[in-house]
N, C-alpha and C positions, 0 to 999 in steps of 0.2 A: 364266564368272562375270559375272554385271549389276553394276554400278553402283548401290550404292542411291538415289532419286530423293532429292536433296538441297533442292528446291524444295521454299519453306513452302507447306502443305498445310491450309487450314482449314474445317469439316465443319459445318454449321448446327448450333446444336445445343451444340458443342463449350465449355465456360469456356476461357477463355486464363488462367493464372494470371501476372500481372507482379512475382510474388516469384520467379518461375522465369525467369533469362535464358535456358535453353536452351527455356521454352514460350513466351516470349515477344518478342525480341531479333529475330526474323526479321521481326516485323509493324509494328516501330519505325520512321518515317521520323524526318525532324528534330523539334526540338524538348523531347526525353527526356533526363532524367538518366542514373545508372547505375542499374542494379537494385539494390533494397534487399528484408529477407528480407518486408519486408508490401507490397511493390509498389515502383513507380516516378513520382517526380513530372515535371512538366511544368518546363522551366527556361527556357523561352522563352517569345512570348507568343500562339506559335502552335506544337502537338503534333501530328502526322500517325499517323494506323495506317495501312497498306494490307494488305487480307485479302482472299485470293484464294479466291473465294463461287461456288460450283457454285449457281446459283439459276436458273430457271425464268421467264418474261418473265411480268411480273404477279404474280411469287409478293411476298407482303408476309412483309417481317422487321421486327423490335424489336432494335434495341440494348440490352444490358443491361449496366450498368457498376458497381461497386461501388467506390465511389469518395470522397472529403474533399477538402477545400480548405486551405492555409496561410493561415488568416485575419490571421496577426500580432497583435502585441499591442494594435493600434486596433481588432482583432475589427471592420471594417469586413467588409460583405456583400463577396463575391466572386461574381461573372457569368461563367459559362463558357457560350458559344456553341459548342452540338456541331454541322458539318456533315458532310453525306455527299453527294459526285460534286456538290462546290461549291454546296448547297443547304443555308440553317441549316435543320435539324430541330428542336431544342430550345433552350432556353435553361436551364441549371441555375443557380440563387442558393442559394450557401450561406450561412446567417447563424449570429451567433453565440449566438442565442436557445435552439437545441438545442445540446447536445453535439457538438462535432465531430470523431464518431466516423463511421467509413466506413457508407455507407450506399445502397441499391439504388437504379438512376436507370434511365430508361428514356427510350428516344427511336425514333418513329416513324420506320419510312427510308421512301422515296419508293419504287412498287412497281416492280420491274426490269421495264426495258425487252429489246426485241430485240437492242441495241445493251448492255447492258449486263449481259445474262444470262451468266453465264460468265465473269467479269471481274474484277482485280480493284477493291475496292468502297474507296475512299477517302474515310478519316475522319477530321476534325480537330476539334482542343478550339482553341478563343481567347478566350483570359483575359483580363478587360477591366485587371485590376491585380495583377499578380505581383507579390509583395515578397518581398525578401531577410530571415534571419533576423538577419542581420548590420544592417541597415539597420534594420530595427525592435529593436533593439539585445536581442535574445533569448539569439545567440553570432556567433563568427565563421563563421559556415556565409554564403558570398557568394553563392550560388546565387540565383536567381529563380525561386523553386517558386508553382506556380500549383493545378493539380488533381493528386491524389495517387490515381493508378487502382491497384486490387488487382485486379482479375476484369474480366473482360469476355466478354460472347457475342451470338450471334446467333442469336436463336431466330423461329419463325412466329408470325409474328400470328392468334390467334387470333377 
């Protein structure tokens, strides 16, 4: 009898859905609340994923995140700085102009190297101002919720 391989396993291509702690809990560094049934907020002012990415040197990926922001009730813009292998990629601003309902984001990763083909691919959010809903006096929820990720994947740049 084998052992079944217990190491998280992630496939280009693949959604990670973060309403699912058993699809997504494995690829959580610091930063993460607890799972809730429409995803997972951010309670720090820095979120970590690490996704271990069967990729090819030069092969070019997209991050795809379906994702909102806790604007609070100043509905002040929130700045989330996505990095990948400690390079920012993007910069997201959510404002309170649209609805702030979740919504598709995308971020260009820098193309794998020799060194980093095979590997895994380390990604973090840094929120320029998480606020508590307690703070913003909405309820007692004391958390520091910053970006509110549902979905995420890594698909080829086309």
């Amino acid at each position: 009898r084998t052992t079944p391989d217990m190491e998280p396993s992630y496939q280009i291509g693949d959604e990670i859905d973060f309403g699912s702690a058993l699809d997504s809990r494995c690829f959580m560094r610091n930063g993460w609340g607890v799972t809730e049934p429409w995803g997972v907020w951010t309670v720090e002012r820095r979120a970590e994923l690490a996704l271990p990415v069967q990729a090819k040197a030069g092969d070019r990926l997209v991050l795809n995140a379906f994702a909102h922001a806790f604007l609070g009730k100043q509905r002040d813009p929130v700045r989330v700085r996505v990095c990948a292998a400690d390079r920012q990629i993007a910069e997201w601003v959510f404002e309170a102009g649209r609805l702030n309902q979740p919504r598709w984001l995308t971020a260009s990763l820098p193309p794998r190297t020799n060194e980093s083909s095979g590997s895994t691919l380390k990604i973090s959010f840094e929120i320029d101002t998480p606020r508590s809903p307690l703070s913003e006096g909405m309820s007692a929820d004391p958390r520091t919720l910053g970006l509110g990720l549902s979905r995420l994947s890594l698909t080829a740049a086309t």
